[in-house]
KEKOLPA-434972 format. One record per atom (N, C-alpha, C): residue number from 1; residue in three letters; atom name; x, y, z. Coordinates in nm, 2 decimals, decimal comma. Layout:
N
<rec><num>NUM</num><residu>Ala</residu><atome>CA</atome><X>X</X><Y>Y</Y><Z>Z</Z></rec>
...
END
This chain:
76
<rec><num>1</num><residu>Unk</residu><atome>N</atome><X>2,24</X><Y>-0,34</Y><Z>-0,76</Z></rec>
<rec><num>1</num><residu>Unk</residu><atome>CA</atome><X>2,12</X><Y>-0,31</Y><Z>-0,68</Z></rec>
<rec><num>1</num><residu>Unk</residu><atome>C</atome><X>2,02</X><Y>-0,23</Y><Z>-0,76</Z></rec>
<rec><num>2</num><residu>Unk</residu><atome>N</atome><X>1,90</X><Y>-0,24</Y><Z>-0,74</Z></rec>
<rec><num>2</num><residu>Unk</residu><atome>CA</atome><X>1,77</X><Y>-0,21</Y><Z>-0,82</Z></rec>
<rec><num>2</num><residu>Unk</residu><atome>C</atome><X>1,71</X><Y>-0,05</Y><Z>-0,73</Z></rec>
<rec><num>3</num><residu>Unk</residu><atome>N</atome><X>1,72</X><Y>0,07</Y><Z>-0,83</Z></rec>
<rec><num>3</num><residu>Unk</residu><atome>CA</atome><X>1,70</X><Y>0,18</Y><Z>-0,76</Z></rec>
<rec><num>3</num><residu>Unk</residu><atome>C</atome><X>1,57</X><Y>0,23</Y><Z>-0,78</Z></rec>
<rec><num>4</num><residu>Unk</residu><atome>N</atome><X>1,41</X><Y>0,10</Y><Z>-0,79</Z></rec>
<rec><num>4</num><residu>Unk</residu><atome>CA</atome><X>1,30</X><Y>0,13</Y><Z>-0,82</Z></rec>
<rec><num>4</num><residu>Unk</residu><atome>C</atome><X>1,24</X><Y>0,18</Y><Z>-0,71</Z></rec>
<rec><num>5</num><residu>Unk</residu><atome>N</atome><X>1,12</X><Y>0,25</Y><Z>-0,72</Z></rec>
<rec><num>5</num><residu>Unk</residu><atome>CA</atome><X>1,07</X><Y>0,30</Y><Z>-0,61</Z></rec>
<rec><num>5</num><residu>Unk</residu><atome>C</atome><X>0,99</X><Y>0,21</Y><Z>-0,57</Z></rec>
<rec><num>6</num><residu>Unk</residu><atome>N</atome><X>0,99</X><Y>0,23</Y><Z>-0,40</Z></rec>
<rec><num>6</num><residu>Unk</residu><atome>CA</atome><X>0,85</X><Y>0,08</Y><Z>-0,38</Z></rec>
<rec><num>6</num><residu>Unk</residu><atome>C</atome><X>0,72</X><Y>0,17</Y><Z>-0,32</Z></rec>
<rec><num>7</num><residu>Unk</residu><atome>N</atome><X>0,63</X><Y>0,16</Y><Z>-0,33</Z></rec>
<rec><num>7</num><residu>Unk</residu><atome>CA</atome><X>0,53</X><Y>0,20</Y><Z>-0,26</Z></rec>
<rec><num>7</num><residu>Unk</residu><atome>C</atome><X>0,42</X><Y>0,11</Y><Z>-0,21</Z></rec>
<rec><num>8</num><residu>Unk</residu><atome>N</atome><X>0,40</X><Y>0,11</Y><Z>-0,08</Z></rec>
<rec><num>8</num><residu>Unk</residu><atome>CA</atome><X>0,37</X><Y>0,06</Y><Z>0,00</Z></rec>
<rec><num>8</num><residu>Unk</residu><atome>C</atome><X>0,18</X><Y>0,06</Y><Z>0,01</Z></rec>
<rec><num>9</num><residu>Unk</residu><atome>N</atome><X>0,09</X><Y>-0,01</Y><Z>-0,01</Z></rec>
<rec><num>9</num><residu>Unk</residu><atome>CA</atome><X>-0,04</X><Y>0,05</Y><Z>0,03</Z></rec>
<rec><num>9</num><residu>Unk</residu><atome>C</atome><X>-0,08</X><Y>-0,08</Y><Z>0,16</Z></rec>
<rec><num>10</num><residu>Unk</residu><atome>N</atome><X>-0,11</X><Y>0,05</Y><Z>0,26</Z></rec>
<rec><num>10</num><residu>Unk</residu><atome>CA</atome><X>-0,16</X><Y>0,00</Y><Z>0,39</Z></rec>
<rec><num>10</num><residu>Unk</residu><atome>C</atome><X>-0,35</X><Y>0,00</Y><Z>0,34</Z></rec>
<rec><num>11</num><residu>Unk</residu><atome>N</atome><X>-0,42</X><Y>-0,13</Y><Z>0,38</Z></rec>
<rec><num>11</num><residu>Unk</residu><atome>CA</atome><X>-0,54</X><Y>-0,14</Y><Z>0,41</Z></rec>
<rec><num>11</num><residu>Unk</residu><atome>C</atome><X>-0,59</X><Y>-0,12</Y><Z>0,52</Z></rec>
<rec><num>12</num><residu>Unk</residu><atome>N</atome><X>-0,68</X><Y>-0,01</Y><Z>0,55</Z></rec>
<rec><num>12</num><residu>Unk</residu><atome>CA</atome><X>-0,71</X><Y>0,02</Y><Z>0,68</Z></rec>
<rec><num>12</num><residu>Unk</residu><atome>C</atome><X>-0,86</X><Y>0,00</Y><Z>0,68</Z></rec>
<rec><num>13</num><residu>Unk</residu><atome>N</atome><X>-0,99</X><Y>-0,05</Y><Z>0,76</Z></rec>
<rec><num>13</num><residu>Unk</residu><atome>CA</atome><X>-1,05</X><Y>-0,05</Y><Z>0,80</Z></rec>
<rec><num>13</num><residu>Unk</residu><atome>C</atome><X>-1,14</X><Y>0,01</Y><Z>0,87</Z></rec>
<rec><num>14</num><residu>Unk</residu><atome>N</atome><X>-1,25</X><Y>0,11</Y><Z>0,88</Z></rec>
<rec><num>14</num><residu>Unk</residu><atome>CA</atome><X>-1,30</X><Y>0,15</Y><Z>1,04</Z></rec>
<rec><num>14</num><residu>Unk</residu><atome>C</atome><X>-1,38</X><Y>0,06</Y><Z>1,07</Z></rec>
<rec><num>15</num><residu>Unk</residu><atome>N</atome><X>-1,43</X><Y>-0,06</Y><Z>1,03</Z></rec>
<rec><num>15</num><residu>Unk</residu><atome>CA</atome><X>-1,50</X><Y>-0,17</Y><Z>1,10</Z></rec>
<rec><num>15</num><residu>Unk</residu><atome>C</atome><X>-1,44</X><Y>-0,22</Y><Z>1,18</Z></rec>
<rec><num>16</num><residu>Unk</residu><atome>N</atome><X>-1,49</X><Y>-0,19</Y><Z>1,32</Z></rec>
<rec><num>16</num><residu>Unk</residu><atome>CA</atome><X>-1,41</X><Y>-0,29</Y><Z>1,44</Z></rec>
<rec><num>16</num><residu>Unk</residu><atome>C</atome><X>-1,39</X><Y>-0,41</Y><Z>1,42</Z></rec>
<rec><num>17</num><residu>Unk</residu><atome>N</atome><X>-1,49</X><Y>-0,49</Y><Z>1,33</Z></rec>
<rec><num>17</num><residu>Unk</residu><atome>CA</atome><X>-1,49</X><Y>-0,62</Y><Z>1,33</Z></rec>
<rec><num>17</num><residu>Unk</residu><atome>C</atome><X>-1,36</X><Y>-0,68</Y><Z>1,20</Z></rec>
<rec><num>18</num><residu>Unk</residu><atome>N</atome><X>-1,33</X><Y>-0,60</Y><Z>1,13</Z></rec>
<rec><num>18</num><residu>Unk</residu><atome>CA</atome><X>-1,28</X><Y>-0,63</Y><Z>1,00</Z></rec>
<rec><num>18</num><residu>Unk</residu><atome>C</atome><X>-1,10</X><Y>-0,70</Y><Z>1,07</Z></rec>
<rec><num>19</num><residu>Unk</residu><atome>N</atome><X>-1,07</X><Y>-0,76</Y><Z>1,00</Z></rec>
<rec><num>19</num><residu>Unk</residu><atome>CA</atome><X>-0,88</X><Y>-0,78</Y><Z>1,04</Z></rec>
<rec><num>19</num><residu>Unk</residu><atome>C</atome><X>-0,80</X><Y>-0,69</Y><Z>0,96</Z></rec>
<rec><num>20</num><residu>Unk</residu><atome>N</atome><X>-0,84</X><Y>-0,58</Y><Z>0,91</Z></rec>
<rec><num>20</num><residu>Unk</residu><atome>CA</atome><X>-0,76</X><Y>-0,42</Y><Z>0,83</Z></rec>
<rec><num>20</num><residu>Unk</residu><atome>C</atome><X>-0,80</X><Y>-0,31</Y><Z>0,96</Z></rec>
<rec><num>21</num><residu>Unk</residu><atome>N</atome><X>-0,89</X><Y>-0,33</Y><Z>1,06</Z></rec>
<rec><num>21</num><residu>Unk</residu><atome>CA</atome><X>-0,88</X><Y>-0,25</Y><Z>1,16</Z></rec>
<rec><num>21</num><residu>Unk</residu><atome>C</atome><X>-0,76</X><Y>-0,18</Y><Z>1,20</Z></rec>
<rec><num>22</num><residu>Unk</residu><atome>N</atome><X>-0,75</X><Y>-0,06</Y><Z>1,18</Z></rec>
<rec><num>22</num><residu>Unk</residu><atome>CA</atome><X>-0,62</X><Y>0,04</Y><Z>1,27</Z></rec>
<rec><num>22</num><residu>Unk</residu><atome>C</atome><X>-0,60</X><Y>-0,07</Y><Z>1,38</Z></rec>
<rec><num>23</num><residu>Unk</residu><atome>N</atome><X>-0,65</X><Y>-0,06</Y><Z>1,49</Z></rec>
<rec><num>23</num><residu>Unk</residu><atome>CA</atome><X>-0,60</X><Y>-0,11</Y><Z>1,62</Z></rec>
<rec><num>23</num><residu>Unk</residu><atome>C</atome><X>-0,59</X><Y>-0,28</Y><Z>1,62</Z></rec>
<rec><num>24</num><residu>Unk</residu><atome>N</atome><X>-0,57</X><Y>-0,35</Y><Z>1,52</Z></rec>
<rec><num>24</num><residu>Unk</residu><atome>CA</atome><X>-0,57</X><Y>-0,48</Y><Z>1,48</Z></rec>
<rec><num>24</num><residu>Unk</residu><atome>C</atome><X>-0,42</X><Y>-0,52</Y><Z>1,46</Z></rec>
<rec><num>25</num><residu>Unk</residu><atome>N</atome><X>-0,43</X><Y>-0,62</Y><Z>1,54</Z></rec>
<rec><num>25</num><residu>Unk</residu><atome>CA</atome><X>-0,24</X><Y>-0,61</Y><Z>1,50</Z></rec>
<rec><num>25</num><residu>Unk</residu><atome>C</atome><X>-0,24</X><Y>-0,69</Y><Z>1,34</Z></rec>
<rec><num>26</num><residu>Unk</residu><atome>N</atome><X>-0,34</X><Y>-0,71</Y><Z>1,33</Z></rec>
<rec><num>26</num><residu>Unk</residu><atome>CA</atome><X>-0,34</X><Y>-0,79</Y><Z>1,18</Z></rec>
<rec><num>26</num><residu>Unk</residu><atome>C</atome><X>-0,33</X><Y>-0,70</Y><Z>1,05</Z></rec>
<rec><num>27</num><residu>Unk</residu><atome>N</atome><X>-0,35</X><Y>-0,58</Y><Z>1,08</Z></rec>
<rec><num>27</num><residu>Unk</residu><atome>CA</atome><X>-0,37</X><Y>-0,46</Y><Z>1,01</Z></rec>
<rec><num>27</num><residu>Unk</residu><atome>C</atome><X>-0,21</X><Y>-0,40</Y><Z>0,96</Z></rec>
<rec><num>28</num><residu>Unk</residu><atome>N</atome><X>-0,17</X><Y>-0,43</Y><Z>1,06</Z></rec>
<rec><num>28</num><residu>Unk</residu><atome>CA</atome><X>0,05</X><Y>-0,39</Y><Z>1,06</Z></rec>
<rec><num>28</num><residu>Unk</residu><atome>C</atome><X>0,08</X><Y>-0,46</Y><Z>0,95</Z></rec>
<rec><num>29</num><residu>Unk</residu><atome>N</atome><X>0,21</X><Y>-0,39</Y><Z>0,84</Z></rec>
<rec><num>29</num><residu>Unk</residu><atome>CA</atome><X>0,28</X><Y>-0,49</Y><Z>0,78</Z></rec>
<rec><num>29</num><residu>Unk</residu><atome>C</atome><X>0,36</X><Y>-0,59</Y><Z>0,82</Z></rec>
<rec><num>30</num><residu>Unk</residu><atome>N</atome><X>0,38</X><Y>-0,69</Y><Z>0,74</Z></rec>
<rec><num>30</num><residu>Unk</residu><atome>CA</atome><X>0,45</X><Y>-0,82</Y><Z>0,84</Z></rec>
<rec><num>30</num><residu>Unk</residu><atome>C</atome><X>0,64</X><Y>-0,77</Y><Z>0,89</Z></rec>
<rec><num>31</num><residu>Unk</residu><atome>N</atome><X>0,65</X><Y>-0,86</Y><Z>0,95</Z></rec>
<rec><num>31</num><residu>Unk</residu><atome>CA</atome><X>0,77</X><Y>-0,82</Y><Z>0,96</Z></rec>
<rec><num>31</num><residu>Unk</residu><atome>C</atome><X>0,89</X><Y>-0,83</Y><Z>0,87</Z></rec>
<rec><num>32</num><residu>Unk</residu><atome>N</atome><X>0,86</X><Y>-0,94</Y><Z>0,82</Z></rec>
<rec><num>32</num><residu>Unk</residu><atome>CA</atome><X>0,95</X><Y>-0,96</Y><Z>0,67</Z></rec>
<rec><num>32</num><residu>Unk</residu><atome>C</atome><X>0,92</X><Y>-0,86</Y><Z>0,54</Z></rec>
<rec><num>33</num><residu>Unk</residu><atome>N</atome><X>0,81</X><Y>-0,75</Y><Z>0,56</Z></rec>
<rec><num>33</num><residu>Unk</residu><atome>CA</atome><X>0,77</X><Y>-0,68</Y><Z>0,47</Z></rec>
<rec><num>33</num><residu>Unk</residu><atome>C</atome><X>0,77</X><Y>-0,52</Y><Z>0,51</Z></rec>
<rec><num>34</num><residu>Unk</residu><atome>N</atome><X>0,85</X><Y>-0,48</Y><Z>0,60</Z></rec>
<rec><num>34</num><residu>Unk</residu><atome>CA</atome><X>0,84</X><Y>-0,33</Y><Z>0,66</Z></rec>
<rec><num>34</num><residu>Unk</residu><atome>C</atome><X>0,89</X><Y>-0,27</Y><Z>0,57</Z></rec>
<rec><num>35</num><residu>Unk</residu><atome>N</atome><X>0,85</X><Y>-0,14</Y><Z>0,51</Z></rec>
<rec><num>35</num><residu>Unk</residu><atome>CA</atome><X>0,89</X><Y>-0,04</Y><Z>0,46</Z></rec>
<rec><num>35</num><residu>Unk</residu><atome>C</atome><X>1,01</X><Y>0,00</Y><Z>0,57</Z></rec>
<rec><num>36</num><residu>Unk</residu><atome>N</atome><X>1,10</X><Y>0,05</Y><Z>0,42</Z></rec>
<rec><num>36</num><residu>Unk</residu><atome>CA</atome><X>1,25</X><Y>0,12</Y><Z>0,47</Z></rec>
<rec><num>36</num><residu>Unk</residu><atome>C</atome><X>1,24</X><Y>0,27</Y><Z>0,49</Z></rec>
<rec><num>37</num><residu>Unk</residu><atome>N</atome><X>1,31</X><Y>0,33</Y><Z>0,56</Z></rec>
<rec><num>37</num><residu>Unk</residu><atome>CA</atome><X>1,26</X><Y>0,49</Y><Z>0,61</Z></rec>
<rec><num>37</num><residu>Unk</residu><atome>C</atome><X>1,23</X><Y>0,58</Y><Z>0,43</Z></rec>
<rec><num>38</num><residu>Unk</residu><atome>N</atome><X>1,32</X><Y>0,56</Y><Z>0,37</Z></rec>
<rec><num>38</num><residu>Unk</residu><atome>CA</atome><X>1,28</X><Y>0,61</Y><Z>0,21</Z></rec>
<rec><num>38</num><residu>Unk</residu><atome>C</atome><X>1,15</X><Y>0,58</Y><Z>0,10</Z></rec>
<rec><num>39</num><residu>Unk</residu><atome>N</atome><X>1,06</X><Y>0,47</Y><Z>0,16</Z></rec>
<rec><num>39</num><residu>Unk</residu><atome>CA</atome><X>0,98</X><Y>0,39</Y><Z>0,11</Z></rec>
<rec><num>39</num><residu>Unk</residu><atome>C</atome><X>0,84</X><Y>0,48</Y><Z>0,08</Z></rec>
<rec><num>40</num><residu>Unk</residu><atome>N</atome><X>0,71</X><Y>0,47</Y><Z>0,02</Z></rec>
<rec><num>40</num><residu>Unk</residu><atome>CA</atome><X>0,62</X><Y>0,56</Y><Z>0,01</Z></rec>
<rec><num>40</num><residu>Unk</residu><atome>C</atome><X>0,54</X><Y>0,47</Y><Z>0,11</Z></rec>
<rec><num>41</num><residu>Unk</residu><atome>N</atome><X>0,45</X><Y>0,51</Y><Z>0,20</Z></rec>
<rec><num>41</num><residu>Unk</residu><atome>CA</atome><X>0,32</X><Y>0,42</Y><Z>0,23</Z></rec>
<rec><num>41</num><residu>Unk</residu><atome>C</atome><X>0,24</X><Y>0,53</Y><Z>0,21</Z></rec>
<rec><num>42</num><residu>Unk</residu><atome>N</atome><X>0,15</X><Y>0,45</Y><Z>0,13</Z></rec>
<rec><num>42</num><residu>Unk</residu><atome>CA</atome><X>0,01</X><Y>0,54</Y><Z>0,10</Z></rec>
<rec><num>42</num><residu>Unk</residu><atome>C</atome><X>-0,11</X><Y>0,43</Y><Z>0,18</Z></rec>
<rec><num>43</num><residu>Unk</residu><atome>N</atome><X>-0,18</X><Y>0,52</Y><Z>0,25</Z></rec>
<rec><num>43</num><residu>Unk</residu><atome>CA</atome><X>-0,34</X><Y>0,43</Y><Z>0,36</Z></rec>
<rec><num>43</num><residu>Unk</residu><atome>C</atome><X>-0,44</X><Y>0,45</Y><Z>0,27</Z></rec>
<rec><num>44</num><residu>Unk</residu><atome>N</atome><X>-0,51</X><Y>0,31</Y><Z>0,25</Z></rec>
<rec><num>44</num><residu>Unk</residu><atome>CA</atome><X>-0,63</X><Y>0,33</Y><Z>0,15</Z></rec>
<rec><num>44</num><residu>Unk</residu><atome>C</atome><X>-0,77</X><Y>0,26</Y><Z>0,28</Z></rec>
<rec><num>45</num><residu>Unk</residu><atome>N</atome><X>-0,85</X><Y>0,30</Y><Z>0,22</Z></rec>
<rec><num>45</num><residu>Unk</residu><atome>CA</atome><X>-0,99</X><Y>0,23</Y><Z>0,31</Z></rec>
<rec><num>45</num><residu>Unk</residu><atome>C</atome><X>-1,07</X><Y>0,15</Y><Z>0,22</Z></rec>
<rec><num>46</num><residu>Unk</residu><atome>N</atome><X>-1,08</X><Y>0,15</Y><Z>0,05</Z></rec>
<rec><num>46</num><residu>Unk</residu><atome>CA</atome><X>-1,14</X><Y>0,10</Y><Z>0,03</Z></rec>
<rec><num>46</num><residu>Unk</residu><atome>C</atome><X>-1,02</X><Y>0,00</Y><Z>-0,11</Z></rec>
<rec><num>47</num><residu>Unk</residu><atome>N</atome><X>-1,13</X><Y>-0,10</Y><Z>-0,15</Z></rec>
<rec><num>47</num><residu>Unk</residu><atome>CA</atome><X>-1,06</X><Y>-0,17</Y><Z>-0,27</Z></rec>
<rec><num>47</num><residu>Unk</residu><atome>C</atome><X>-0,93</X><Y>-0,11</Y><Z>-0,32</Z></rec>
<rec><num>48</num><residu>Unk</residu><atome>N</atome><X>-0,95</X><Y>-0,04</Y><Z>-0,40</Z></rec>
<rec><num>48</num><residu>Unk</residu><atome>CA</atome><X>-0,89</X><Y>0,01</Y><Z>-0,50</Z></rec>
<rec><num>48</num><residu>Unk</residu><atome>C</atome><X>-0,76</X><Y>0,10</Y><Z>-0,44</Z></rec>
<rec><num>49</num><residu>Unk</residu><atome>N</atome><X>-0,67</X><Y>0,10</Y><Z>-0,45</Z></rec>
<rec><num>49</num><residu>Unk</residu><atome>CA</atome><X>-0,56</X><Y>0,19</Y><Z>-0,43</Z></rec>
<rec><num>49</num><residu>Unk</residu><atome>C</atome><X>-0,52</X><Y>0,32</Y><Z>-0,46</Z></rec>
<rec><num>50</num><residu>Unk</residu><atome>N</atome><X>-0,60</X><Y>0,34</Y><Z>-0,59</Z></rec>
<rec><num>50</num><residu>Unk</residu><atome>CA</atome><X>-0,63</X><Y>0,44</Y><Z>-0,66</Z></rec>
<rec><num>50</num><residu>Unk</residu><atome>C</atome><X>-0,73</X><Y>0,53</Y><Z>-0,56</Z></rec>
<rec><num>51</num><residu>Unk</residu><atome>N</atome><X>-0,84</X><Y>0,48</Y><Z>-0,52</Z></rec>
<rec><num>51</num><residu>Unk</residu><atome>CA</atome><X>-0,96</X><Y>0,59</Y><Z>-0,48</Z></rec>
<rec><num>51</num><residu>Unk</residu><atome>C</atome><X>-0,93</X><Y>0,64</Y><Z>-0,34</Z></rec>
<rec><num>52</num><residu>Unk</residu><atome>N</atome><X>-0,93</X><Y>0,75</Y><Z>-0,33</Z></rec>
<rec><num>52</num><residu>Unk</residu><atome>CA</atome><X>-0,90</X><Y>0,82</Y><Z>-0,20</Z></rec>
<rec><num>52</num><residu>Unk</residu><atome>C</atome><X>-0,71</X><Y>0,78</Y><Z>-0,15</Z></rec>
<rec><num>53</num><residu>Unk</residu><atome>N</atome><X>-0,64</X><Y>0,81</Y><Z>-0,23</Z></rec>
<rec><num>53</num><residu>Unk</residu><atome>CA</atome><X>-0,52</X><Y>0,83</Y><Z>-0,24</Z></rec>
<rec><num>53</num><residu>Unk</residu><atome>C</atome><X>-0,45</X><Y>0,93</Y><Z>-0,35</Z></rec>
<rec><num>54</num><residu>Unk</residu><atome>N</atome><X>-0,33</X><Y>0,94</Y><Z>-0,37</Z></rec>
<rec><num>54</num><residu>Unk</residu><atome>CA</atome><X>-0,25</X><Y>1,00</Y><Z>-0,45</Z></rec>
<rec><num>54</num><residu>Unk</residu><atome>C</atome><X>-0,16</X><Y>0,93</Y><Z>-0,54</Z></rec>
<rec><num>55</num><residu>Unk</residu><atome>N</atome><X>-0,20</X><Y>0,80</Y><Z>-0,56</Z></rec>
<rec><num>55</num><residu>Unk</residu><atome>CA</atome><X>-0,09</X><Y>0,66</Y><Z>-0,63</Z></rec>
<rec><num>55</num><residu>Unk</residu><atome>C</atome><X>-0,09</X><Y>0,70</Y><Z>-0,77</Z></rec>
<rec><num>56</num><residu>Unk</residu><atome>N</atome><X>-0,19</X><Y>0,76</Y><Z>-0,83</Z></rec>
<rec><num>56</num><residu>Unk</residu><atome>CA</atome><X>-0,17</X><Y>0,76</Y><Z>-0,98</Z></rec>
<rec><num>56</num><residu>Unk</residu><atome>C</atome><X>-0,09</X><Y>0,91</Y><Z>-0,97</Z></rec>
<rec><num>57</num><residu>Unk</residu><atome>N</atome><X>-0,09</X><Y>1,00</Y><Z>-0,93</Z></rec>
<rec><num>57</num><residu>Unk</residu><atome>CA</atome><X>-0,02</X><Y>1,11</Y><Z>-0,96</Z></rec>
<rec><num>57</num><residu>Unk</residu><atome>C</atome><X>0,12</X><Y>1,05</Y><Z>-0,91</Z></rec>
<rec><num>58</num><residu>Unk</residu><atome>N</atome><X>0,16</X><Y>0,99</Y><Z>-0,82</Z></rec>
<rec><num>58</num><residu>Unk</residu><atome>CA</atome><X>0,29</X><Y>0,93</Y><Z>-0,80</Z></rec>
<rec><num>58</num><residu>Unk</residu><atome>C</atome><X>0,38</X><Y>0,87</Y><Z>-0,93</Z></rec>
<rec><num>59</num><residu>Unk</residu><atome>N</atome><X>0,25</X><Y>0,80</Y><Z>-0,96</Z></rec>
<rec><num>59</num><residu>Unk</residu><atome>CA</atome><X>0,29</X><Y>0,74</Y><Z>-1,11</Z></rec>
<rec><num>59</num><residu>Unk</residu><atome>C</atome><X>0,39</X><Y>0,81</Y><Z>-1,24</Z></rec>
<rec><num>60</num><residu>Unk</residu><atome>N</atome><X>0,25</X><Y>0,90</Y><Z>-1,24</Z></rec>
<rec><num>60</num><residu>Unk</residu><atome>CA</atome><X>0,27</X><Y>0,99</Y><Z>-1,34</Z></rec>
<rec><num>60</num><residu>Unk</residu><atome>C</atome><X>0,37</X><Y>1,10</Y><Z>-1,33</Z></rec>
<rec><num>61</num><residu>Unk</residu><atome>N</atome><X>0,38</X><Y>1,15</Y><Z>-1,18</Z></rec>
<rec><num>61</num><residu>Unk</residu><atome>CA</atome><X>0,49</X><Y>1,21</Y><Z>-1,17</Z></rec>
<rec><num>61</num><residu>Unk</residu><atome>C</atome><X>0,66</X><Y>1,14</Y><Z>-1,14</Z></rec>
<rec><num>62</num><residu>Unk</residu><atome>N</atome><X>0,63</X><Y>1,01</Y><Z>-1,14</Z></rec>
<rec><num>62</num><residu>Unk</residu><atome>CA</atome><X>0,77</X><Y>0,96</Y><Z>-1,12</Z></rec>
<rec><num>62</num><residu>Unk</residu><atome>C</atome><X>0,84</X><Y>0,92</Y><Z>-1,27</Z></rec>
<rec><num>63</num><residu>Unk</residu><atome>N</atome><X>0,72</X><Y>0,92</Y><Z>-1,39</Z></rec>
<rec><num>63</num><residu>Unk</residu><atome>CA</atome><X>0,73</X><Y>0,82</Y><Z>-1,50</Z></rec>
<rec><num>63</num><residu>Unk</residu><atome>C</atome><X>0,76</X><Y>0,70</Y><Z>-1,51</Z></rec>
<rec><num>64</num><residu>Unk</residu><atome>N</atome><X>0,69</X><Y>0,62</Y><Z>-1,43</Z></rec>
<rec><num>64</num><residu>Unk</residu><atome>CA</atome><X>0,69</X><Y>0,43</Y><Z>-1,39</Z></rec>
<rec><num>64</num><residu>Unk</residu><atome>C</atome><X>0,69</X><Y>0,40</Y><Z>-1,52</Z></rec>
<rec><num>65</num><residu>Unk</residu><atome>N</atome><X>0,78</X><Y>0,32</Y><Z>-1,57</Z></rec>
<rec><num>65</num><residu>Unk</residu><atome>CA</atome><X>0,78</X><Y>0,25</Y><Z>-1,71</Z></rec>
<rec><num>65</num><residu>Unk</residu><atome>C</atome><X>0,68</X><Y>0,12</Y><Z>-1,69</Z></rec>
<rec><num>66</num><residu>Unk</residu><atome>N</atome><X>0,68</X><Y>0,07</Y><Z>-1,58</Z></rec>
<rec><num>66</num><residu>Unk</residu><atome>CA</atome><X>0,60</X><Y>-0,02</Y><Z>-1,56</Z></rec>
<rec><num>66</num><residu>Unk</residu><atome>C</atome><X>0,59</X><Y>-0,05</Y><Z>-1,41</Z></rec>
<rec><num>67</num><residu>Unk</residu><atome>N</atome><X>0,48</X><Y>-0,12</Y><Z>-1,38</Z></rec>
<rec><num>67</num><residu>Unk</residu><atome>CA</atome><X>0,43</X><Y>-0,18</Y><Z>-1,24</Z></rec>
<rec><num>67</num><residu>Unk</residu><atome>C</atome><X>0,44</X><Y>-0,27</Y><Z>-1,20</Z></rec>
<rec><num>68</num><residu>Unk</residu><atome>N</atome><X>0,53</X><Y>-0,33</Y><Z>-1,05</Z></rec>
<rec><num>68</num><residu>Unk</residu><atome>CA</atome><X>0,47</X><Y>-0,44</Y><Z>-1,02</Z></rec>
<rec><num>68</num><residu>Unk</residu><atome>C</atome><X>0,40</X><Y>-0,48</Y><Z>-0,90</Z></rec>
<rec><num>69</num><residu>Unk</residu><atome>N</atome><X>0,31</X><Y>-0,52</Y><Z>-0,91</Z></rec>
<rec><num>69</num><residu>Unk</residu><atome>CA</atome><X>0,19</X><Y>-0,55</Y><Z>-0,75</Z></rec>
<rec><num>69</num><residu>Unk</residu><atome>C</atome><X>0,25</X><Y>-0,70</Y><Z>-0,75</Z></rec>
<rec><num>70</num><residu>Unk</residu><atome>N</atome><X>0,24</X><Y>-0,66</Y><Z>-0,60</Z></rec>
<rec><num>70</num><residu>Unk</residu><atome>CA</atome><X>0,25</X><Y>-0,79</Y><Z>-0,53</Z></rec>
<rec><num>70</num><residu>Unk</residu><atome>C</atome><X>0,14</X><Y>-0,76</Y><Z>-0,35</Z></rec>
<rec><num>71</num><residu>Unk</residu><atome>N</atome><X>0,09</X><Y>-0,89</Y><Z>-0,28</Z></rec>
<rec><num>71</num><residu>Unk</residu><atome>CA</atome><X>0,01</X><Y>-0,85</Y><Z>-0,19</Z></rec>
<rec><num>71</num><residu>Unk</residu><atome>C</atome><X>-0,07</X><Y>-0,94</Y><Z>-0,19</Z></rec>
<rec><num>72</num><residu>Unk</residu><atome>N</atome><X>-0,18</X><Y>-0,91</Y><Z>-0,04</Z></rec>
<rec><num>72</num><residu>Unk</residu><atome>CA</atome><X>-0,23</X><Y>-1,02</Y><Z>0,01</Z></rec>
<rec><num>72</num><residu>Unk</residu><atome>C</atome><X>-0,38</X><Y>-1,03</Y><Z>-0,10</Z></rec>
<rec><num>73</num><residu>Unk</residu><atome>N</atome><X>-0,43</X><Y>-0,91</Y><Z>-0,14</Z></rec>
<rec><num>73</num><residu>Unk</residu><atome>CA</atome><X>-0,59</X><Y>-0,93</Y><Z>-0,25</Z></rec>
<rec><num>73</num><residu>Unk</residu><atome>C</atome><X>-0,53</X><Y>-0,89</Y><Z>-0,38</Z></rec>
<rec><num>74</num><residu>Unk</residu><atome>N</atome><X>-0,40</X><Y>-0,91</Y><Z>-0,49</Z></rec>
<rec><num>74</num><residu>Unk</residu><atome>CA</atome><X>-0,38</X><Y>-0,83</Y><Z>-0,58</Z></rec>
<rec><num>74</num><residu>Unk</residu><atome>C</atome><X>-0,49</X><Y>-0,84</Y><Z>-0,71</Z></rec>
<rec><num>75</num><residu>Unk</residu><atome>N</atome><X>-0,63</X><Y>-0,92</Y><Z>-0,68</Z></rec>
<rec><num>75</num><residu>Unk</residu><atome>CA</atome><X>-0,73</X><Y>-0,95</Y><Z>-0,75</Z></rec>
<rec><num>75</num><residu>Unk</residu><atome>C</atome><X>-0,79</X><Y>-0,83</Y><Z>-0,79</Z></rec>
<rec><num>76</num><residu>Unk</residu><atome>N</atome><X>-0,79</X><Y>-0,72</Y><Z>-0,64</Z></rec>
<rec><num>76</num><residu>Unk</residu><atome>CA</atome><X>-0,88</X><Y>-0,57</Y><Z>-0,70</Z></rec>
<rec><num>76</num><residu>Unk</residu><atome>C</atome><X>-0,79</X><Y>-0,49</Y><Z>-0,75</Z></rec>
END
């Protein structure tokens, strides 16, 4: 068993209209994808996962040899 750390980034939205809307059930992770009680979720609002979060100090404080993204926009 693989003892890597996962961290989780939730996209949240304040546009009512957006489908990353808080009160959007489209906004929830799927169910084949829930974070385990140990897991990190970090909430971002914009692109990047980096801006207006703490992901790079996680990094750097965990010493990640390497990264892997996976997700629904892994383009930004």
């Amino acid at each position: 068993m693989s003892s890597r750390q996962v961290i989780y980034i939730l996209y949240l939205s304040e546009s009512k209209d957006s489908l990353f809307y808080l009160e959007n059930e489209t906004s929830l992770f799927k169910a084949f994808s829930q974070p385990k009680s140990a897991e990190w979720i970090l909430t971002k609002y914009v692109n990047s996962a980096f801006i207006g979060t703490n992901l790079e100090k996680i990094l750097r404080e965990e010493a990640c040899p390497q990264v892997i993204i996976t997700g629904l926009t892994t383009n930004h």
